[in-house]
C-alpha positions as CSV (number, residue, x, y, z in Angstrom):
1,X,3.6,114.8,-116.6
2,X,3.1,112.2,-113.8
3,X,3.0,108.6,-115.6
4,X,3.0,105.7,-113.7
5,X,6.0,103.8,-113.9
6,X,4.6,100.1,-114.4
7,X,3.2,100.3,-117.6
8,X,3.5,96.7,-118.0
9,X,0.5,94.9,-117.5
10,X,1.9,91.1,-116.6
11,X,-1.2,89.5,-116.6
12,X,-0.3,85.9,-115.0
13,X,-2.1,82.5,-115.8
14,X,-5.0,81.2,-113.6
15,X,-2.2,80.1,-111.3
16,X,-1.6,83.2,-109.6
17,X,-5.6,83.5,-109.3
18,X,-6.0,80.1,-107.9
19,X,-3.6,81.3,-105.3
20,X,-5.6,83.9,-104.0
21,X,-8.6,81.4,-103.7
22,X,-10.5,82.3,-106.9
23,X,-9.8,80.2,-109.9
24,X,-12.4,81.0,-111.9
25,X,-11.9,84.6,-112.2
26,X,-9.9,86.7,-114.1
27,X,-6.3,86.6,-113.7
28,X,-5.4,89.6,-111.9
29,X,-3.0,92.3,-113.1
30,X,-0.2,92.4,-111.1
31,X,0.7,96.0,-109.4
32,X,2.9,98.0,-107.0
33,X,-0.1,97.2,-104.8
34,X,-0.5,93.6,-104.7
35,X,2.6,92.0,-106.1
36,X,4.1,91.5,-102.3
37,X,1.0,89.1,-101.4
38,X,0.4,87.8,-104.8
39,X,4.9,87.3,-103.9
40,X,3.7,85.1,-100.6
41,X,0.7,83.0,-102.1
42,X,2.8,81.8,-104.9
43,X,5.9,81.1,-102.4
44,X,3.5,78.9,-100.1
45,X,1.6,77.6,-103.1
46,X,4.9,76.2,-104.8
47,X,3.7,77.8,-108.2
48,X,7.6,78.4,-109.2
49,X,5.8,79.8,-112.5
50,X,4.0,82.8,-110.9
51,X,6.3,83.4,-107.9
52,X,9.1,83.9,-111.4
53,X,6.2,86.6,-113.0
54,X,6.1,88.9,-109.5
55,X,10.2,88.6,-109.7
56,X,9.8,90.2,-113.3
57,X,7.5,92.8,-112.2
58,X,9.1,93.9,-109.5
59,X,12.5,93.6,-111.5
60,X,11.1,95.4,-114.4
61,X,9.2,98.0,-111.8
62,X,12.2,97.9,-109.5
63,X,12.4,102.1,-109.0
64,X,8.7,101.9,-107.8
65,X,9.2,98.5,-105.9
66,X,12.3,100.0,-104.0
67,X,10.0,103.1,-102.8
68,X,7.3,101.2,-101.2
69,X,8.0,100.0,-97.8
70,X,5.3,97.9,-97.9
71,X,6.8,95.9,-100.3
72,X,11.0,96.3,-100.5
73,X,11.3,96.4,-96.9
74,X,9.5,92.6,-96.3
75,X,11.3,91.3,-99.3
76,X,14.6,89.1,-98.0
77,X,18.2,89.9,-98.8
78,X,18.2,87.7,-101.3
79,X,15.2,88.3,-103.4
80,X,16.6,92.1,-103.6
81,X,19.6,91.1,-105.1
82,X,17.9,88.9,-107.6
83,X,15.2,91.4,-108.7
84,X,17.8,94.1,-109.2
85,X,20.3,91.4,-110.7
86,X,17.8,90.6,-113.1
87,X,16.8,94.2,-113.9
88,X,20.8,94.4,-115.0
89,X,21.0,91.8,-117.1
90,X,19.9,91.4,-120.9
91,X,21.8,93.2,-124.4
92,X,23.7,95.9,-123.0
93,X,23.7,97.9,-125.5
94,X,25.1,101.7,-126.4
95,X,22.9,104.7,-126.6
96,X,22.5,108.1,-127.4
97,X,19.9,111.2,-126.3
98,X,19.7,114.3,-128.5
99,X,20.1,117.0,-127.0
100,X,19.8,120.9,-128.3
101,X,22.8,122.3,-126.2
102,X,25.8,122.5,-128.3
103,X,28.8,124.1,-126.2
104,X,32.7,124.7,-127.5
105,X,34.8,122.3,-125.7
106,X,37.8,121.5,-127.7
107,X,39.6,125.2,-127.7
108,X,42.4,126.3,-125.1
109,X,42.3,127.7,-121.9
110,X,42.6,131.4,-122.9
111,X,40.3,131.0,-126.3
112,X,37.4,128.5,-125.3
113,X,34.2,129.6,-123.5
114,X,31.3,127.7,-123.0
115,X,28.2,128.9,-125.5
116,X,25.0,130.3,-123.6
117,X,22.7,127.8,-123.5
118,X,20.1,130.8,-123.9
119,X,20.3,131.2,-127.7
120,X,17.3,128.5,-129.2
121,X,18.7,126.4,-131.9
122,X,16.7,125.3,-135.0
123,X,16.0,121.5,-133.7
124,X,14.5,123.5,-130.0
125,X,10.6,122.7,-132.2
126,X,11.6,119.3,-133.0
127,X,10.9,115.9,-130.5
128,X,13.8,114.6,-129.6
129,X,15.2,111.2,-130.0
130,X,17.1,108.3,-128.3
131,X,19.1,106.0,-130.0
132,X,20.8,102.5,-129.5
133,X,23.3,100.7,-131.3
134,X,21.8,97.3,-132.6
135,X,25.9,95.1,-132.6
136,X,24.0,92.6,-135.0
137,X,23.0,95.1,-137.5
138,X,25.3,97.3,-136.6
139,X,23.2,100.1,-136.9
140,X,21.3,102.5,-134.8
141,X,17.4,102.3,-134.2
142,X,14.9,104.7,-132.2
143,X,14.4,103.6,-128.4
144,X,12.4,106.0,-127.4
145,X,11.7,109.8,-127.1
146,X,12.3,112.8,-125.0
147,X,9.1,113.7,-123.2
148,X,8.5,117.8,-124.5
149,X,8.3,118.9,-121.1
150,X,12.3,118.4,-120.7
151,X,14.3,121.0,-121.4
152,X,16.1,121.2,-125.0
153,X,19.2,122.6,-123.2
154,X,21.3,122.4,-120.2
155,X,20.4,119.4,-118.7
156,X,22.0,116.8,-117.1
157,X,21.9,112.9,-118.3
158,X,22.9,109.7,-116.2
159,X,21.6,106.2,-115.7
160,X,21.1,104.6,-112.8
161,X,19.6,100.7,-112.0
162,X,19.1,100.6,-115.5
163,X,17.0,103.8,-115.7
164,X,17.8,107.3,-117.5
165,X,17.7,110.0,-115.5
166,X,17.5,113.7,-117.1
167,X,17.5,116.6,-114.6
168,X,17.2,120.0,-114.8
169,X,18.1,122.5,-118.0
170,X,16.8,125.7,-119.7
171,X,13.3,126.4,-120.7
172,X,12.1,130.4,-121.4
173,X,15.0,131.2,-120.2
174,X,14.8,130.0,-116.8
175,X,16.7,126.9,-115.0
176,X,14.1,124.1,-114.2
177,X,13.8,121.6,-111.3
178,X,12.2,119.0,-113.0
179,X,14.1,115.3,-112.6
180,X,12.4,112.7,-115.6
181,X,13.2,108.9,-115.6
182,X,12.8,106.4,-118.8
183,X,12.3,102.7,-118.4
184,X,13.9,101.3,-121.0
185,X,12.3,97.6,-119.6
186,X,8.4,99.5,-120.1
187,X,9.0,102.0,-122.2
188,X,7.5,104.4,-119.9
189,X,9.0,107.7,-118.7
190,X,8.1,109.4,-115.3
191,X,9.0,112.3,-113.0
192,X,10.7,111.8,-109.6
193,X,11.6,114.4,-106.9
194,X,12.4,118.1,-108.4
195,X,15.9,119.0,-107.1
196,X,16.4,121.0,-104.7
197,X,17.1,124.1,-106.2
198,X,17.0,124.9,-110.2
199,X,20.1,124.0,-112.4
200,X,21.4,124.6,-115.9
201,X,24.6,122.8,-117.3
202,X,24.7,120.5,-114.3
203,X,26.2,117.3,-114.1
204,X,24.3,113.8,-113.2
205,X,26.4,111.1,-112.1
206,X,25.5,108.1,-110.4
207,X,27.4,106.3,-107.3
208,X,26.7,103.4,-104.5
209,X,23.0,103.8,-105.7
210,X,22.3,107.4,-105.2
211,X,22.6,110.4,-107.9
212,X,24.3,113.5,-107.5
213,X,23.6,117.1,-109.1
214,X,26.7,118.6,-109.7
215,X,27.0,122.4,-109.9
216,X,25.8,124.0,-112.7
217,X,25.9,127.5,-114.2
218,X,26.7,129.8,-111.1
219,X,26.2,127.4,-108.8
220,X,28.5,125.0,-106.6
221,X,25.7,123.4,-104.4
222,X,25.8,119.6,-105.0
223,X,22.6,117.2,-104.1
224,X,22.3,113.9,-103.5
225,X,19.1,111.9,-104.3
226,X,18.0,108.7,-102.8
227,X,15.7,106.6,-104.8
228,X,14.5,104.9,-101.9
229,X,13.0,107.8,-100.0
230,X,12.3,109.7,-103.2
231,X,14.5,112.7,-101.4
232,X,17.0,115.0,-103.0
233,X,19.3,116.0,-100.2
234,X,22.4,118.8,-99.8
235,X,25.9,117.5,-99.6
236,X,29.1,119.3,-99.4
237,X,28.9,122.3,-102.2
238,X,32.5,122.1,-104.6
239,X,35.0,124.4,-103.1
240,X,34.6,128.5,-103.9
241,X,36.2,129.3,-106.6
242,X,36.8,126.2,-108.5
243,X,34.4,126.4,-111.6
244,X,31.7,128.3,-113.4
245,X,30.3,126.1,-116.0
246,X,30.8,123.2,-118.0
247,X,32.8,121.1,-115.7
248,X,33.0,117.0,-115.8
249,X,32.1,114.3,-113.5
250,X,32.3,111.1,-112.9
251,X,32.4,108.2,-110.4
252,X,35.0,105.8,-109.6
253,X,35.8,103.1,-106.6
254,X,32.9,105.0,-104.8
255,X,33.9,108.4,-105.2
256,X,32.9,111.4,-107.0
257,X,35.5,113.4,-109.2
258,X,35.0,116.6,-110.9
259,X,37.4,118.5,-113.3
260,X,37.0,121.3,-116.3
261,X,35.5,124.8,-116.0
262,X,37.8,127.6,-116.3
263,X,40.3,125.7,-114.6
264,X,41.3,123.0,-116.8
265,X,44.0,121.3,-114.7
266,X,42.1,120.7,-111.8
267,X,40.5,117.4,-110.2
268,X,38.2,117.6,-107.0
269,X,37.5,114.2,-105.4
270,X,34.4,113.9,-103.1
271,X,34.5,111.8,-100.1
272,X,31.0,110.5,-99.6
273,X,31.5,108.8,-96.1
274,X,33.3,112.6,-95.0
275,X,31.5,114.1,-97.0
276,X,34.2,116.4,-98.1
277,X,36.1,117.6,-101.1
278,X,39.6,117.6,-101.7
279,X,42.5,118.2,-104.5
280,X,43.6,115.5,-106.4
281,X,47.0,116.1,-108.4
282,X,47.0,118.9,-111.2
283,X,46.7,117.7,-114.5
284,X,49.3,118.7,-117.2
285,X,46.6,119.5,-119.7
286,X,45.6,122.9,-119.8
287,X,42.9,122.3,-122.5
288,X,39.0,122.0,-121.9
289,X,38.2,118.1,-121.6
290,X,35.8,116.6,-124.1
291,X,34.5,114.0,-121.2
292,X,35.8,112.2,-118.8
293,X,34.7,108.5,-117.6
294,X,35.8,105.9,-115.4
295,X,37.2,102.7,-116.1
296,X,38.0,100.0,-113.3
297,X,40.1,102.0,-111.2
298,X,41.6,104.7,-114.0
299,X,39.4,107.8,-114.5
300,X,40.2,108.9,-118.3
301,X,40.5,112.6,-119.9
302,X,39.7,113.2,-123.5
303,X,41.1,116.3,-124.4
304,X,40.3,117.3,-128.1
305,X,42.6,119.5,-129.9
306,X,41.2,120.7,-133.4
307,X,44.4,122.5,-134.2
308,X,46.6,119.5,-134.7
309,X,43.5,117.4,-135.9
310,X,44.0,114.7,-132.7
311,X,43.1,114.4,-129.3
312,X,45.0,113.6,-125.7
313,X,44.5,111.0,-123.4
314,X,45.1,111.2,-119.9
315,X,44.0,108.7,-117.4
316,X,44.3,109.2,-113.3
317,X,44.9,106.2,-111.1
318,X,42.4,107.0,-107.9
319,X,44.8,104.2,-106.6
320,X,47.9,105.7,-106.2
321,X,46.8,109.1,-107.0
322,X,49.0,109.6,-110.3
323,X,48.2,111.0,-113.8
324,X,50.0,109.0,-116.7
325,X,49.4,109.3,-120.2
326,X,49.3,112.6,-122.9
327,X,49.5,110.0,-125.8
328,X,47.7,111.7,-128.8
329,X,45.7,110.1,-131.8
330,X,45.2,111.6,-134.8
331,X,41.2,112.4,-136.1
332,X,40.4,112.8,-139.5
333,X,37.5,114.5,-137.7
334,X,38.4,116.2,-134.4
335,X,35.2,117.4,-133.6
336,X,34.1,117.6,-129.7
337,X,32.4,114.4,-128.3
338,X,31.1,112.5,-125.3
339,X,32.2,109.3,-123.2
340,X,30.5,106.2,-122.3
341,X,32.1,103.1,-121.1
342,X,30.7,99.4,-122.2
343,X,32.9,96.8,-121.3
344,X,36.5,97.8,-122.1
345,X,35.7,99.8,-124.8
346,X,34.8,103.9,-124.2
347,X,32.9,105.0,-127.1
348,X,33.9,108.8,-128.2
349,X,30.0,109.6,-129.8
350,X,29.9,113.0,-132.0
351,X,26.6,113.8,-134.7
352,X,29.3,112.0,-137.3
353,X,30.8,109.6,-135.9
354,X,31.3,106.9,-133.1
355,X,35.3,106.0,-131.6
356,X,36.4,103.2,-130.1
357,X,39.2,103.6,-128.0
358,X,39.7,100.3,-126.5
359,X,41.2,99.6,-122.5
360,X,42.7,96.4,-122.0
361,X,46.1,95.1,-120.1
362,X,47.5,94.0,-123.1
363,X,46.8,97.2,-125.4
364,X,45.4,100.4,-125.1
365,X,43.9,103.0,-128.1
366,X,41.2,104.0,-130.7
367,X,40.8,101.2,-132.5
368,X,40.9,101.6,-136.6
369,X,37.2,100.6,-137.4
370,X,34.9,104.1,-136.9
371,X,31.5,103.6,-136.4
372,X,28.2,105.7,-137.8
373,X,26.3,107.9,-135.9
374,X,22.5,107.7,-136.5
375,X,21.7,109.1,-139.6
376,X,19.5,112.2,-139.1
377,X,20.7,112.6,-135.5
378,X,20.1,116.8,-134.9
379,X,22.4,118.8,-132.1
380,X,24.4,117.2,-129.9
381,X,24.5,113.5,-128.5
382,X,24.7,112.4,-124.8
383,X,26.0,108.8,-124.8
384,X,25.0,106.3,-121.9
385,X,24.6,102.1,-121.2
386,X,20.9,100.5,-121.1
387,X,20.1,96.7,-120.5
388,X,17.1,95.7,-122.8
389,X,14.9,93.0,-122.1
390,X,15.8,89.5,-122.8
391,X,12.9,89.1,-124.5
């Protein structure tokens, strides 16, 4: 599947047209092509009107904008900042992908292993969906969904300038290269650059504009890709000997930190300007993490533990380099989950429900209320952030 990115047609008014010398004609469509000159002849025209439709293109088209020299490179400073400020705003909202993978992660370090993400499950035939959380309705409607040529298991989710990224995964029993990116401003889905090498149960994490494969089953090659050159790109591999599978990741002050596998109590932080990895402080926990995400400074640890029917929260300052925390909640459900952070809230999203455990100065904890998960949701669900249109 190769679709083109800008779907959207953004068909301006004669204005634009009359800028190019042709009034009468049909107002043309505005592409990757022609928006940097359609751009100039509304600047030196004064049309404030069409020069604020090619800011929406390119702002809704930004990933394809930001890979054509022709165009990114002659834009100023400024009008970067404002296309991709633009592209950020709107209704954050919360979302969720399906996903056919479901893997064990709330037993203890001698009793949990990760499930093969070999065995098919029963929703493998089945499309899968993605979800958001409507905060007026408070309910969850269909966004979009998966295009069949991803993988139903193993792969790696992140967003990144307000696009979804899903890399790699498990199809006929071999690992796949294949990177896909969603639009939530279009609606359309794409492919970018395959990684560099095949991965299953990798990681995809976001930082300073770039994304990084982490890992994956038997491997500890890392990859960066930049979306600007359209180039995946080796980077320091994680040390020998510090995970098989199933680890977590995520970013934080501009670094990359890793933790989980078979070695629970371990946190690797990667250096991006040494390129280099290094141990952090052990954590006390010797239980497999449910996620981990960064807030502000603080990267947090959700460590579910079914046997007591709570979970553990441990947060690490990449400040001063301490752990604090191993204050546990009780669940009515302790069922594994997954992380994502909107605002100063982390939402803790399992098939029947949807935590709110709540980071602020002045208090910190799940909060009481519990919210649904969609309805028919099938397998397990990878939580992220998208901005929707304004409009």
């Amino acid at each position: 599947m190769e679709a083109s990115e800008g779907s959207e047609s953004d068909r301006s008014s004669g204005g634009l047209c009359s800028q190019l010398g042709s009034p009468a004609a049909e107002p043309p469509q505005i592409s990757a092509e022609n928006c940097y000159e359609l751009l100039s002849a509304a600047k030196s025209g004064g049309a404030e009107g069409d020069r604020d439709r090619v800011y929406r293109y390119m702002s809704h088209n930004y990933l394809q904008v930001l890979r054509t020299p022709g165009v990114y490179g002659r834009l100023t400073a400024g009008e970067r900042e404002l296309i991709l400020a633009r592209r950020m705003e709107g209704r954050k909202v919360l979302a969720v992908a399906e996903s056919s993978e479901v893997l064990d992660r709330g037993g203890s370090r001698e009793s949990s292993r990760p499930q093969s993400p070999l065995q098919p499950g029963p929703e493998d035939a089945n499309p899968r969906r993605v979800f958001y959380f409507h905060p007026e309705r408070r309910q969850w409607e269909l966004l979009t969904s998966l295009p069949e040529q991803i993988p139903a298991k193993g792969s790696g989710m992140c967003t990144l300038y307000n696009y979804l990224f899903v890399a790699g995964g498990m199809r006929a029993h071999k690992a796949s290269d294949r990177v896909f990116c969603y639009n939530p401003l279009t609606g359309a889905w794409s492919q970018i650059r395959p990684l560099s090498q095949p991965r299953c149960q990798l990681r995809l994490v976001s930082m300073d504009g770039y994304l990084y494969a982490v890992g994956g089953e038997c491997l500890f090659t890392v990859e960066r890709y930049d979306p600007r050159a359209d180039r995946w790109s080796p980077v320091a591999p994680l040390p020998k000997g510090s995970f098989a599978v199933a680890h977590e990741a995520t970013s934080c002050g501009g670094e990359l930190f890793v933790s989980g596998g078979s070695l629970f109590y371990r946190l690797l932080r990667y250096d991006s300007r040494r390129d280099e990895w290094e141990e952090c402080p052990f954590n006390e926990s010797r239980r497999r993490s449910a996620d981990m995400v960064a807030h502000r400074s603080l990267v947090y640890r959700f460590d579910v533990d079914r046997e007591r029917a709570g979970v553990s929260v441990y947060k690490y300052n990449t400040v001063v380099k301490v752990w604090h925390g191993g204050a546990s909640f009780p669940l009515h459900n302790p069922q594994p989950f997954r992380c994502a952070v909107l605002g100063d809230r982390i939402y803790c999203v399992n098939r029947s429900q949807t935590l709110q455990f709540e980071v602020r100065e002045d208090r910190e904890g799940f909060l009481p209320e519990v919210l649904p998960s969609p309805a028919d949701a099938r397998g397990a669900l990878e939580p992220f952030v998208l901005s929707l249109d304004r409009d």
